[in-house]
C-alpha positions as CSV (number, residue, x, y, z in Angstrom):
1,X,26.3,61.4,35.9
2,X,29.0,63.7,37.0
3,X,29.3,62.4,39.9
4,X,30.3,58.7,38.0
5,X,33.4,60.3,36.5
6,X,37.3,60.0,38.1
7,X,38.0,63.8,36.1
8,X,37.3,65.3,33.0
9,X,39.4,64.0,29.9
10,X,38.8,67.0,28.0
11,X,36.7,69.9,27.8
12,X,34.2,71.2,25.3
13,X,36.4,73.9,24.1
14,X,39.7,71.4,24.2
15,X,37.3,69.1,22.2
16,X,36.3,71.8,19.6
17,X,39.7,72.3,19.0
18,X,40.7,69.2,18.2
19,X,37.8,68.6,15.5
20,X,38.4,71.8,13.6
21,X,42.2,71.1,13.3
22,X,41.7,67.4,12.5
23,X,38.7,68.6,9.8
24,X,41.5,71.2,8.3
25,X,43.7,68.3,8.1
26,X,41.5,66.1,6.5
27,X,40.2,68.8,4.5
28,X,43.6,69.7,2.9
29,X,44.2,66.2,2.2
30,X,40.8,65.8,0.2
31,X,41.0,69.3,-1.9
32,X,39.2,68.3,-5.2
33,X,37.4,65.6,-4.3
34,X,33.9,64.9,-2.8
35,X,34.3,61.9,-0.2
36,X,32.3,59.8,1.4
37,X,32.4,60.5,5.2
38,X,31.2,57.7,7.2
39,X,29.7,58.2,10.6
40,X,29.7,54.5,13.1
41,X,26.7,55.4,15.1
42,X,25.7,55.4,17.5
43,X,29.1,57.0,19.6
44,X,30.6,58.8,16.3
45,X,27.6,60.7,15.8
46,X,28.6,63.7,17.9
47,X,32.0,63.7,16.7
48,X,30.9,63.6,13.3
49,X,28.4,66.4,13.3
50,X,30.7,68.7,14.7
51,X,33.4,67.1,12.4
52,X,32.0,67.7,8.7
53,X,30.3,71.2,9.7
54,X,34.0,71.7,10.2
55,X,35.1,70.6,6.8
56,X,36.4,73.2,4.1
57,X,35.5,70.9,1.3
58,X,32.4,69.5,-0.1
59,X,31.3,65.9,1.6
60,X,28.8,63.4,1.1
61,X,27.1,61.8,4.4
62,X,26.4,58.2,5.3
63,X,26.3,56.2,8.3
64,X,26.9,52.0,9.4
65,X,26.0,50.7,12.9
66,X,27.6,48.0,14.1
67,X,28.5,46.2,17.0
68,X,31.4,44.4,18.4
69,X,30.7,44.4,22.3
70,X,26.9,44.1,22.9
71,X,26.7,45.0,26.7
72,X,30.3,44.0,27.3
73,X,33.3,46.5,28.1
74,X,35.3,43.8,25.9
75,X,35.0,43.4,22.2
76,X,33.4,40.3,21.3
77,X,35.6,39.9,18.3
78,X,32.7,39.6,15.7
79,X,31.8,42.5,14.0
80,X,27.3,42.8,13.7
81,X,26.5,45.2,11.2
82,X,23.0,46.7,12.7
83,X,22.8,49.3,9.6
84,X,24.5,49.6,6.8
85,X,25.7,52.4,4.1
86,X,23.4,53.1,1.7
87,X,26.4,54.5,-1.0
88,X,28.0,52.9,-3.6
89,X,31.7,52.6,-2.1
90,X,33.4,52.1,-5.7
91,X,36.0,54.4,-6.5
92,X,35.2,57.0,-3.9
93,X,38.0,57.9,-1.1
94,X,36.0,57.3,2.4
95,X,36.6,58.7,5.3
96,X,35.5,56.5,8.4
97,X,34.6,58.4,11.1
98,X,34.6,56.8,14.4
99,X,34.5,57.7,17.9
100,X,37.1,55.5,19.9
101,X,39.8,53.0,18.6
102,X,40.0,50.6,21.5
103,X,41.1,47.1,20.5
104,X,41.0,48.2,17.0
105,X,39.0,45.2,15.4
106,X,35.7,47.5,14.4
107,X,37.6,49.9,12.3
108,X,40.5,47.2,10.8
109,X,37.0,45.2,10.2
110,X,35.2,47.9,8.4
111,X,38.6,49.4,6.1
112,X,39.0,45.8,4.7
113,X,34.9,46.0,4.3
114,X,35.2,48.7,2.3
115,X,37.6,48.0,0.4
116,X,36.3,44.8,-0.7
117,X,33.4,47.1,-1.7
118,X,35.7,49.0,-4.4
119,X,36.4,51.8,-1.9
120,X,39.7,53.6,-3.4
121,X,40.8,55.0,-0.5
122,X,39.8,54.3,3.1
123,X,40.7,57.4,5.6
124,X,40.1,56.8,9.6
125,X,39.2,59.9,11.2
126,X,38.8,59.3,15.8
127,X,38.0,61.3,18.5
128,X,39.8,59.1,20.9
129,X,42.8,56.7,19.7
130,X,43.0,54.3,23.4
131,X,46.8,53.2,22.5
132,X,46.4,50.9,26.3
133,X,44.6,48.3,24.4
134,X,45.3,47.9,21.1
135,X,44.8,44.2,19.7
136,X,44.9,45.2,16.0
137,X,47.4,46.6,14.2
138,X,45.2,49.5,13.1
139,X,46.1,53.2,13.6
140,X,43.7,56.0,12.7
141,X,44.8,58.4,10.1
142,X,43.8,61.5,12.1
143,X,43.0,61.4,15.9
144,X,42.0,64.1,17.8
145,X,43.2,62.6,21.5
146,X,45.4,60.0,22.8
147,X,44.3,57.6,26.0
148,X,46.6,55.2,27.5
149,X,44.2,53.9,29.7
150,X,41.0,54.6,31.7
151,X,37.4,54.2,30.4
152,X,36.0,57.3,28.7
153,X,32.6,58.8,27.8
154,X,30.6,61.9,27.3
155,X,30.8,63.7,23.9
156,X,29.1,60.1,22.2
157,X,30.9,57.6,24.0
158,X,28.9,55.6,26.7
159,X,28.8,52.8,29.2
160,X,25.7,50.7,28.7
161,X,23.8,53.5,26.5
162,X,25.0,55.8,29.6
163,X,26.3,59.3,29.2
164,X,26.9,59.8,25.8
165,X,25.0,63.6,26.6
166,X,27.9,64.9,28.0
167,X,29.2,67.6,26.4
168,X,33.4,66.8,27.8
169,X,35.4,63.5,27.8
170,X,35.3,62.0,31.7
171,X,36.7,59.0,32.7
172,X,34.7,56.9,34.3
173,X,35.3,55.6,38.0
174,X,36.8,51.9,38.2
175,X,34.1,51.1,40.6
176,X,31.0,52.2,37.7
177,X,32.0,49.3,35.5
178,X,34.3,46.8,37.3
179,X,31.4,45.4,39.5
């Protein structure tokens, strides 16, 4: 897999460092209150493990899946949900916790989702914000690392179900996916 990769994005520790300081972020912002944190699986799931051990305050757990690109590196603009929340999103604050905002039509998709479900609040919490392809105007409330451009995985994200087991961000070579 290692060999697939143009460099390393970010390492385990720059990683960690990143989700504790976004988690004390969030975790000020939510003092007094129990949200919902959300994990999109199947890339978020990483991220959000590390993420809410991180937390300072007391959380509940659910988790969507849904799809938007299929086998595609392009978002097919329809948003498949594959799983849905099992919570009762009226008049809890939520914290959507994602991965990667690429074009930003999954996560402008689910906030209007749930708020039409009676969420009060809807909070976007990303590992990766890619800024080089942004279709929505969407912007996560709490990011740990910007991409302008470049195709990343490891730490959750994949290509084709394919190296979401590495434990850094890489960016993928050109010639992996543009064939």
């Amino acid at each position: 897999m290692h060999q697939d990769l143009e460099r390393v994005f970010a390492s385990e520790a720059e990683i960690q460092e990143k989700v504790e300081k976004a988690a004390e972020l969030v975790s000020d912002r939510y003092r007094g209150s129990e949200p919902l944190a959300v994990c999109v699986l199947k890339g978020g799931a990483l991220f959000y493990a590390d993420f809410i051990r991180a937390l300072t305050i007391p959380v509940a757990l659910d988790f969507i899946a849904v799809s938007t690109y299929g086998k595609g590196i392009v978002s097919s603009g329809k948003l498949v949900i594959k799983k849905d929340v099992d919570s009762d999103l009226r008049g809890r604050d939520v914290i959507i916790v994602e991965d990667i905002i690429d074009s930003g039509f999954t996560l402008i998709s689910l906030k209007k989702l749930f708020l039409e479900r009676g969420a009060k609040s809807v909070c976007i919490v990303t590992l990766l914000n890619k800024i080089g392809r942004r279709a929505h105007d969407i912007t996560p409330d709490f990011n740990c690392f910007d991409l302008a451009d470049g195709f990343a995985v490891g730490y959750g994200l994949d290509y084709d179900e394919a190296y979401r087991n590495l434990p850094y961000l890489g960016i993928l070579k050109r010639e992996i996916y543009e064939h």
